[in-house]
N, C-alpha and C positions, 0 to 999 in steps of 0.2 A: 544645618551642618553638612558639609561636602562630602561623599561619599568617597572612600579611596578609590583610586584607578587601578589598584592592581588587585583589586575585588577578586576571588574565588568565582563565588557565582553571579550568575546574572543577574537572578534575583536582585541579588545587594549594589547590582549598576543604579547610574540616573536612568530614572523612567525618562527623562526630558533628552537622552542623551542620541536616542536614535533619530528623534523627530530635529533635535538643532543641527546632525548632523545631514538629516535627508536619507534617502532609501540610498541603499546599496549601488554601487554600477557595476554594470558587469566584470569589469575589467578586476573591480574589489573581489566582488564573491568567488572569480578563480582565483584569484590571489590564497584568500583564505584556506580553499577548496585543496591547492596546492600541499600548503601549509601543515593540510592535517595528511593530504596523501602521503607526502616525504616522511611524517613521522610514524600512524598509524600499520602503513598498508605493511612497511617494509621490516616494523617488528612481528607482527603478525605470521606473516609469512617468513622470516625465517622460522619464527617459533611451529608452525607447520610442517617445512621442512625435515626437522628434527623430530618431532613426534613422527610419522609415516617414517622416515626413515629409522627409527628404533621400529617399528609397529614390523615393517616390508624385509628388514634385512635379512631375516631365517630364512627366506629364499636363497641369499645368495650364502648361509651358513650351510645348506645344505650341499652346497657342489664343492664349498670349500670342505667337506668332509664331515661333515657333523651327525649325520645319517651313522654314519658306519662306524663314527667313534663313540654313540650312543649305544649303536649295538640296534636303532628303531627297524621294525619290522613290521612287514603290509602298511595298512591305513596309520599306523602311529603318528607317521608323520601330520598326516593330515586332522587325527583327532588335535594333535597339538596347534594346530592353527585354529581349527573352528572352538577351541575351550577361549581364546582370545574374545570374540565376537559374545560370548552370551553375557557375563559382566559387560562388556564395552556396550551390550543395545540395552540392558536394564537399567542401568545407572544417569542417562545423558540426561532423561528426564529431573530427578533429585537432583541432578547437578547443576541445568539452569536455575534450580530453585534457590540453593545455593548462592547461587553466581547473583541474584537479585537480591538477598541479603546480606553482602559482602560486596567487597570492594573488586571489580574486574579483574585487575592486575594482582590482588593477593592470593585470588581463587588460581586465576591461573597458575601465579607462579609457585605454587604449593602442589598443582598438579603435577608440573615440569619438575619440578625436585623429585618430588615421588617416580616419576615414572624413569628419568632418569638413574636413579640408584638402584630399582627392579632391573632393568636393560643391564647395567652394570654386574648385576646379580647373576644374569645369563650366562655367562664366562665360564662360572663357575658348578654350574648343571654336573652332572655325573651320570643320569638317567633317565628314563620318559618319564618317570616321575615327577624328577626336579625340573623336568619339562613345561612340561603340562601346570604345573604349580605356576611357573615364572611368569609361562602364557596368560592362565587366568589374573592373574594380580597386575599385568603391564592393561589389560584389558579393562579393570577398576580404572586405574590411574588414569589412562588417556581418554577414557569415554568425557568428558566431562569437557575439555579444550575444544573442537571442532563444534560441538552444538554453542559452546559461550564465545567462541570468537564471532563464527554468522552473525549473533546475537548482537553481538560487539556493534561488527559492522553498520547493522542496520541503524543505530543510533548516532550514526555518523555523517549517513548521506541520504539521499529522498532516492524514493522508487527508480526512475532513471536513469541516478547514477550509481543504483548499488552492484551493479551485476558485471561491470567492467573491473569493479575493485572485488570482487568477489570472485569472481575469474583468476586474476594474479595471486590472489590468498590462493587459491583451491589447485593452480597450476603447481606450488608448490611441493603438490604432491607427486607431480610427473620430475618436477628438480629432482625430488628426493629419491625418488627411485634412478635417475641420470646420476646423482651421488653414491646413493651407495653402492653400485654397481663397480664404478671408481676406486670408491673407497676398500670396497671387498676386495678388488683383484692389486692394491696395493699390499690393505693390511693381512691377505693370503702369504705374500711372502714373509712376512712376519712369522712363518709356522717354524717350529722348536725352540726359535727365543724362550728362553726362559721356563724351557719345555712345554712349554702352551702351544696347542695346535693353531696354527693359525684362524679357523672358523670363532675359538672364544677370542682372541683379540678383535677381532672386528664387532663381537658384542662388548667386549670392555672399554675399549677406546671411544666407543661411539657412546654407549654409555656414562663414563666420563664426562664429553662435553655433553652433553644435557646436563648433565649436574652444575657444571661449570656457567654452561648459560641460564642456566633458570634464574641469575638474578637478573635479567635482563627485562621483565614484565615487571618485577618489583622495585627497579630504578626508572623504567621509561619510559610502560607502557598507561598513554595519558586512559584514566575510566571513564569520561565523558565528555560534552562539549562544554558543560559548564564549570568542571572543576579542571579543564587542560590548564597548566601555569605555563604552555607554550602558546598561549592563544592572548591577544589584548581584549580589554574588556570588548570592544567595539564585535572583533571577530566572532567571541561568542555571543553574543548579541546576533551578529548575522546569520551563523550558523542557527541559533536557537530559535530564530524566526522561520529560517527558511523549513526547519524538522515542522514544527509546527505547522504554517499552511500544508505541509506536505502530507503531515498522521493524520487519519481519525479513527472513530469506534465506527461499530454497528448504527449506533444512534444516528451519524451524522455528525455529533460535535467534535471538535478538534482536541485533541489530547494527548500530547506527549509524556508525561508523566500519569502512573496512577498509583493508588495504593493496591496491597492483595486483597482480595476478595475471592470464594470459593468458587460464586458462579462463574466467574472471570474465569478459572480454570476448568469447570468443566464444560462452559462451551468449547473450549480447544480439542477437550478429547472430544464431544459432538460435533463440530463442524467436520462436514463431507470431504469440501477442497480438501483436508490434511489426508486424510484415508484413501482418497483417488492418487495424490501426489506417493502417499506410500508406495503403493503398487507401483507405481512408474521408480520410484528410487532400489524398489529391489530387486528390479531388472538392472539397474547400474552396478549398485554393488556386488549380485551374484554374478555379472561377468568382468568387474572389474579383477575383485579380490582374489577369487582364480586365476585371473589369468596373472597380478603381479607376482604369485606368490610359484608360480610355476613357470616361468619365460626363460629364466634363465637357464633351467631343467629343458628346455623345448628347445632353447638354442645347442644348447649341449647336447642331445639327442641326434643335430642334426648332423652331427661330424667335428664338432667344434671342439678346442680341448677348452677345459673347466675356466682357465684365467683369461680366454679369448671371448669364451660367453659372459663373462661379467662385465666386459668393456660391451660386448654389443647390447648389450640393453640400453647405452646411454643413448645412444642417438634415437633410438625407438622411443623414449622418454622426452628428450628435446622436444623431439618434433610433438607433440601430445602438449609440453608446457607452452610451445609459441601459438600453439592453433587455438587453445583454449581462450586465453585472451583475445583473439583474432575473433574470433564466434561472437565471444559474450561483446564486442564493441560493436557490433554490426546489431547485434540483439537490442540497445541500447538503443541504440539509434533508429532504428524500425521501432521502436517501444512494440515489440513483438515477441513471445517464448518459444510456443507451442513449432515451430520450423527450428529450433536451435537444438531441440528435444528427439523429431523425430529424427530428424537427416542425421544428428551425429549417430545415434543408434543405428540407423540401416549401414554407415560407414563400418561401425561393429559390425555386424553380422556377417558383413562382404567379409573380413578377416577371420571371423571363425570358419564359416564355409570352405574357405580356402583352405584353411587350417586340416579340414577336414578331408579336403576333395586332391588337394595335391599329393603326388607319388612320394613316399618316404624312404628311405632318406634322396633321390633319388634327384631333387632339384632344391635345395639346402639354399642357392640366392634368392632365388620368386619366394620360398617359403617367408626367409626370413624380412623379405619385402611386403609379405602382407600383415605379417606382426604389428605394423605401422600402423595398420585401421583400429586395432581393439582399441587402447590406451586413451588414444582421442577419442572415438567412436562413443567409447563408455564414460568418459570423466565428464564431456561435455554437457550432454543433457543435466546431472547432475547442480552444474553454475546455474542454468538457467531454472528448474525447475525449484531450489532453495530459493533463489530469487524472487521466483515467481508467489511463494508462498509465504514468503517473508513480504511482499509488497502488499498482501490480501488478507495481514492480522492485525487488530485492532482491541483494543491498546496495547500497553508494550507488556503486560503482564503475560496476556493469552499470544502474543508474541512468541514470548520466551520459551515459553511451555508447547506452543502447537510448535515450535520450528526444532526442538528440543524431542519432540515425539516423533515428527518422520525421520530425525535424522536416527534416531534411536529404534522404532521396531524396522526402516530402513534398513539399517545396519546387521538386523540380523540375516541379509541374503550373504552376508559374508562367510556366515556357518554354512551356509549351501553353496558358494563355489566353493571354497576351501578342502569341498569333500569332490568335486566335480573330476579334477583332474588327479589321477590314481594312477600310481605308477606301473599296474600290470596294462594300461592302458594304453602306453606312449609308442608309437608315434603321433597318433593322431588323436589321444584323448577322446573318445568320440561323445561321453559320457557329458565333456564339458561345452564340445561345442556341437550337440546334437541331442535331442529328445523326440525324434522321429515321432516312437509309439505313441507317448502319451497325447502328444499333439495330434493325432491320427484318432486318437479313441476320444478325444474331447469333442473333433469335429463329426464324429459318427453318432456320438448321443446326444449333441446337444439341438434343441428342439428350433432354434432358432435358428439352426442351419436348412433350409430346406432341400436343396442338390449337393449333392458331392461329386464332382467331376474328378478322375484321379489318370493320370499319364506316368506309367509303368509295369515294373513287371508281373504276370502272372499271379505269381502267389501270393506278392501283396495286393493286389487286388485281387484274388477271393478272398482274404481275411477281411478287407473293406468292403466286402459285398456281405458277408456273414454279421458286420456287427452292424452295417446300418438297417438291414433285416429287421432288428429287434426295434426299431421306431419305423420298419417301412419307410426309409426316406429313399428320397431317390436319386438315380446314379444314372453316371455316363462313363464309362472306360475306356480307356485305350491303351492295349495291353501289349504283349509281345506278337511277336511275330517270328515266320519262318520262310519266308517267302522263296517262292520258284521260280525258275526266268527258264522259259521252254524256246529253245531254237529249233524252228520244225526244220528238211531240209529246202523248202522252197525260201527259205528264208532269204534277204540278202545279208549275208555274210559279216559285211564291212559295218552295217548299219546296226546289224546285232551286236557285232563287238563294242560300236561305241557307247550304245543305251547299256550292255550290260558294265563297261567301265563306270558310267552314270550310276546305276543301280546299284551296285556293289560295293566301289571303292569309295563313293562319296562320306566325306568325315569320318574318313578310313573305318568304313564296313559299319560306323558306330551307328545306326539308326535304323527303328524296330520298322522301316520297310524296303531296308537292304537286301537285295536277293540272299540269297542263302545255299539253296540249291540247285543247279547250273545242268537244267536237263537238255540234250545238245545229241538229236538223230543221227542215229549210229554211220550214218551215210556220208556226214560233215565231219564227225565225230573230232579226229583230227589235226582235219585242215583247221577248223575253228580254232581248236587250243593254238594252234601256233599264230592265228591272226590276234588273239585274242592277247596273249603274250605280248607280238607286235606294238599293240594300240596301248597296252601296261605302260612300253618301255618308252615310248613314246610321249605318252600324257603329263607322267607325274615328275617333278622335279625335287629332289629331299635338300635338305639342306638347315640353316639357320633357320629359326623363327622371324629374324630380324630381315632376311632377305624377300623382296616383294616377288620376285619369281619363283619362290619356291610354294607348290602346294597341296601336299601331302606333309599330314602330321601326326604323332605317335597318339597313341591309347590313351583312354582316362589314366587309366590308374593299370598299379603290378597287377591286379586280383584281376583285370579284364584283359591284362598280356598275358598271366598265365591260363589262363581260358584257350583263350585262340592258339596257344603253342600245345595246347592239349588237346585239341580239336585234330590241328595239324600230324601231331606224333601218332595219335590213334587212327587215323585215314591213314597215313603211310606202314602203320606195323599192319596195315588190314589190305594191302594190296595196292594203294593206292600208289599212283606217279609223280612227282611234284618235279612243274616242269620251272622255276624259276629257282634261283638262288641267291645265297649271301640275304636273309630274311631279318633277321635279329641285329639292325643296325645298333650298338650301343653306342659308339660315339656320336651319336644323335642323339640319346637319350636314353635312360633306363628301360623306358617300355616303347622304343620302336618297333615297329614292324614292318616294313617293305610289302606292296601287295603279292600273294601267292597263289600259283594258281596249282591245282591237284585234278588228274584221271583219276578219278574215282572208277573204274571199269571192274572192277569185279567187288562180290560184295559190299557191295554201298548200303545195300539197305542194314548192315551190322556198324555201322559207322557210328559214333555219336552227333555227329552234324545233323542226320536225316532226324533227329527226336529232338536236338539243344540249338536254338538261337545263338552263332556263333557271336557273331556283333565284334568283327573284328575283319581286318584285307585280305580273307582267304577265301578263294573261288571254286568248290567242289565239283566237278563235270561230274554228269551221268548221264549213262549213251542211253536210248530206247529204240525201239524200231517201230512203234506204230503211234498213233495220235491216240487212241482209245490208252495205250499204256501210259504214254506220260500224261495222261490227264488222273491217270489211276497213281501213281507216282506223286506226283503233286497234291493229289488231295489226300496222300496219307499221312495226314498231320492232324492233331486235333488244336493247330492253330491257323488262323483265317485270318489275315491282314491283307496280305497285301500278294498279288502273281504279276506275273508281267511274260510276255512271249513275243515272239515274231514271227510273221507267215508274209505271204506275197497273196494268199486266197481271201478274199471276202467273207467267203460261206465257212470254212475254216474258221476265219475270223470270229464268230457272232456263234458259232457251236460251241469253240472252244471257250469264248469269255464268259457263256452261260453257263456251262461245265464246272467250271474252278470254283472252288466251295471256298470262297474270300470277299473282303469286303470292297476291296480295290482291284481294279485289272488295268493294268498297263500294256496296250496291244499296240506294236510299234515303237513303244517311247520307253525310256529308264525311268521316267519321275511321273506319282502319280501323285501329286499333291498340289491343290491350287487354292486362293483364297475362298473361292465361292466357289468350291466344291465339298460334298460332305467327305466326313476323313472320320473311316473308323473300320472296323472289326468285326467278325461274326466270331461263335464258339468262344474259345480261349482268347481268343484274342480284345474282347469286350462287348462290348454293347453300347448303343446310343452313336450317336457322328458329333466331330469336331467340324469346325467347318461350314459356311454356307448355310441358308434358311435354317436346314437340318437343324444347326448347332443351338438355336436361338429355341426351337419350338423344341428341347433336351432343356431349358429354362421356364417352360410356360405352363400355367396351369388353366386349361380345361374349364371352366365352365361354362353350364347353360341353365340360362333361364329364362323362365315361362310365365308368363303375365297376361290374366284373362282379361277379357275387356266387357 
């Protein structure tokens, strides 16, 4: 008896029917491949869409007003996001189990209803309580979609091709945060219709259509290759061949299908690869989930009004949904992870650093140009490294359940950024994108660090000398400086001025072997300052960043402009002469400064310069009258980096550079740094050399051994 052709499963095809028909050709299996993309990929991923943007929107509830009409105060906010994450990482697991006893499309679409009518729910809040309740119960509902659609996928396509379709499901997520930002700053105006503040209409509405679409899995989305009723017998037939050479077990045999079994699940929680893969997935999510839940907030910080910051999130999302697919086809195609993993993360952190290192609010476009890096930086790895882990489980039970566990104790780094960025903390969040200490104190005890080389200031490094003490491990510092530039009067003049422009103004004053203290024989005393002036006004050109002749540029940051203007005010209320002006360029920038130069001629030694590291373009003169003085002058620091002087005398010369209790002398020249020379410090200023043989034998360990014969 004929079997029917429009058979359910494959099973019930002619066994006879592949072989009279001959293998597949290529041109067929894209066909099919096509086939299931157009239907599969693109419910999916709307259905993605929709979840994240109910999950993401309380970001943008909170600028639309929902902070203030709660009445939330300190961290409430933020308890309210991370009670989402504890339900959402315990549940995923139960839920692929679920999803393996039930039909795909009913699991799903009973989640989308549920989580839907919650979101719905949110409107209607009153206080942190009814908060914090909605949070955790949207957090049930949704944990259970993201780990059963991967799942989904993987039953779809072979190892090579899952990670491009995996990509487009997961970029959804960067759509949906480009949506609802959209959406927000629409349904914002929406605020007193119907005397609803605007912030709950954009949970009602949005809310809503989730309910509205949740029958969309329950009319369309096919559960598998063998029961698609959009596939002819033939196609699943090729599909079902092609899954099979592509799956196996442990054992080596081929298995697409299995029953449950207990061991089958608990090798998923014992295999390693998932627990490695962990650790790398909660570096994604503790910097993702931070940063979507607070950008908005960070744009708005930056000067922007509230409905201008919810449109600018969209393009920062775009660009994050086109690149992610972009990655994972290259990934594909190199049949390679581990580079789509690390690069996108270093991309992240170039954007928190910034985050961190840029003047507030002070340059509001660069800022919000480096936003661009997180989004991508962090979702990415994420495609590849589920991919990765889903191609390395075998059969589809310990599948379900291993892909279903990272994404699930994964998920809980959500409750860690969500606490990361705190609103007493903004502008720069530092909390979120910075963990200095801890990282400092992990590489001081841990045993299998053996050097610690550290470059900066003082105090932090003798804390880093104090705690690597306690394992005796060994250091190399390079610390601050206060350095001296001595003009004797045999000096030449012209050649002094131009090493000390070298010395001084280089990366505007910012580096620990800038001169500092500007000791200049009472005989020159002078003439110098006005040559020196001279060769200022002469050298530097201000201007654009974008202009190639200009080269002189502002300060790190405010906290190292207000430095040097406090350096500055304190030298001049203390007698000092400031021979240049017009210093505080603002329309250059927030923290300009034009180089300055100051007579320090009477009490200097009460100055704050002679004891603090200015590290910024200001030039302190102090007159001396004999060599033995400014050599007494200069060494009364208890920092040693770096001196630098000029003379016309040889024997001068080689007195003096023995005299200066420093690690570096620069006699004639402004720069005392070369590659194969040692570069470092006495006193405060560190210990060990960078630099040259030096730097290598500050790496090397010592021994000797003795062998009788």
């Amino acid at each position: 008896m004929q079997k029917d052709s429009k058979a359910d499963h494959v099973e019930d095809a002619d066994p006879e029917s592949s072989s009279r028909d001959g293998a597949p050709a290529p041109h067929e299996v894209a066909q099919v491949l096509r086939k299931v993309d157009w239907r599969v990929i693109p419910i999916l991923t709307f259905l993605y869409i929709m979840c994240y943007m109910d999950r993401s929107n309380i970001g943008n509830a909170k600028v639309a007003g929902m902070n203030s009409e709660l009445h939330l105060t300190g961290s409430q906010y933020n308890i309210a996001l991370t009670l989402f994450f504890i339900p959402y990482a315990l549940l995923e697991v139960p839920s692929n189990f679920v999803l393996k006893l039930l039909r795909p499309s009913l699991w799903i679409g009973v989640l989308m209803f549920t989580w839907g009518t919650i979101m719905t729910l949110f409107g209607l809040v009153q206080s942190f309580a009814g908060l914090t309740v909605a949070r955790a119960a949207l957090g049930v509902a949704e944990a259970g979609f993201f780990p059963a659609s991967a799942y989904l996928l993987t039953t779809w396509y072979r190892r090579l091709e899952l990670q491009k379709r995996l990509a487009i499901f997961y970029s959804a997520g960067s759509l949906a945060s480009a949506f609802s930002g959209l959406l927000a700053f629409a349904l914002g105006n929406m605020d007193g219709i119907r005397n609803l503040a605007g912030w709950r209409w954009i949970f009602l509405i949005e809310g809503l259509a989730t309910v509205a679409f949740s029958a969309i899995p329950f009319l369309l989305l096919p559960d598998s290759p063998e029961t698609a009723k959009f596939l002819s017998v033939r196609e699943k037939k090729i599909l079902y061949d092609r899954l099979r050479a592509d799956a196996g077990t442990e054992s080596g045999e081929v298995e697409l299908h299995d029953k449950f079994h207990w061991p089958t699940i608990k090798s998923a929680f014992a295999d390693w690869k998932i627990w490695v893969a962990i650790i790398i997935y909660l570096a994604h999510t503790i910097c993702l989930y931070g940063f979507n839940y607070t950008v908005p907030t960070v744009i708005l910080d930056l000067g922007y009004t509230a409905a201008n910051a919810q449109l600018l999130t969209i393009p920062i999302y775009a660009f994050s949904a086109i690149g992610i697919p972009v990655l994972a086809y290259y990934s594909d195609k190199y049949a390679t992870r581990w580079p789509f993993i690390v690069g996108p993360f270093a991309l992240a952190a170039v954007g928190f650093i910034a985050l961190l290192a840029l003047p507030q609010p002070g340059l509001p476009g660069v800022t919000y140009g480096f936003l661009f890096c997180t989004p991508l930086g962090a979702s990415a790895p994420l495609v590849a490294l589920v991919t990765w882990i889903g191609n390395n489980l075998a059969p589809s039970w310990k599948r379900a359940i291993g892909m279903a566990l990272l994404i699930s104790v994964g998920n809980l780094g959500g409750a860690i950024g969500t606490n990361l960025y705190l609103e007493r903390q903004k502008p720069h969040y530092w909390l979120g994108t910075e963990n200095t200490a801890a990282v400092g104190e992990e590489v001081c005890s841990n045993t299998l660090v053996k050097h610690l080389s550290f470059t900066g200031s003082t105090a932090v490094g003798k804390s880093l000398n104090v705690a690597c003490a306690r394992s005796m491990k060994r250091i190399s510092m390079e610390l601050g400086g206060n350095a001296p530039f001595i003009v004797f009067d045999d000096a030449d003049l012209e050649e002094a001025a131009k090493g000390l422009v070298t010395s001084k103004f280089r990366s505007s004053g910012q580096t620990c072997v800038c001169a500092n203290r500007i000791l200049v024989h009472a005989a020159v005393f002078d003439k110098f300052g006005e040559l020196l002036k001279k060769t200022v006004n002469s050298t530097f050109v201000y201007g654009s960043v974008w202009d190639q002749a200009v080269n002189f540029g502002p300060l790190y940051s405010s906290k190292g402009m207000s430095k040097a203007i406090s350096h500055l005010e304190d030298a001049v209320s203390k007698g000092g002469i400031l021979l240049t002006k017009d210093l505080v360029a603002r329309e250059l920038g927030p923290n300009f400064l034009r180089p300055a130069i100051v007579k320090a001629a009477t009490n200097s030694h009460l100055m704050t310069f002679t004891e603090e590291e200015t590290f910024g373009p200001i030039a302190f003169m102090i007159p001396f009258n004999t060599e033995e003085e400014a050599i007494k002058i200069a060494n009364q620091s208890n920092l040693g980096l770096a001196a630098y002087f000029y003379t016309e005398s040889i024997s001068r010369l080689w007195r003096v550079a023995e005299a200066l209790n420093v690690g570096m002398v620069g006699a004639r020249v402004g720069l005392v740094s070369a590659a194969e020379m040692p570069f470092g410090g006495i006193m405060e200023s560190g210990m060990g050399r960078e630099g040259g043989m030096e730097a290598l034998h500050e790496f090397l360990e010592i021994k000797s051994i003795t062998v009788g014969l």
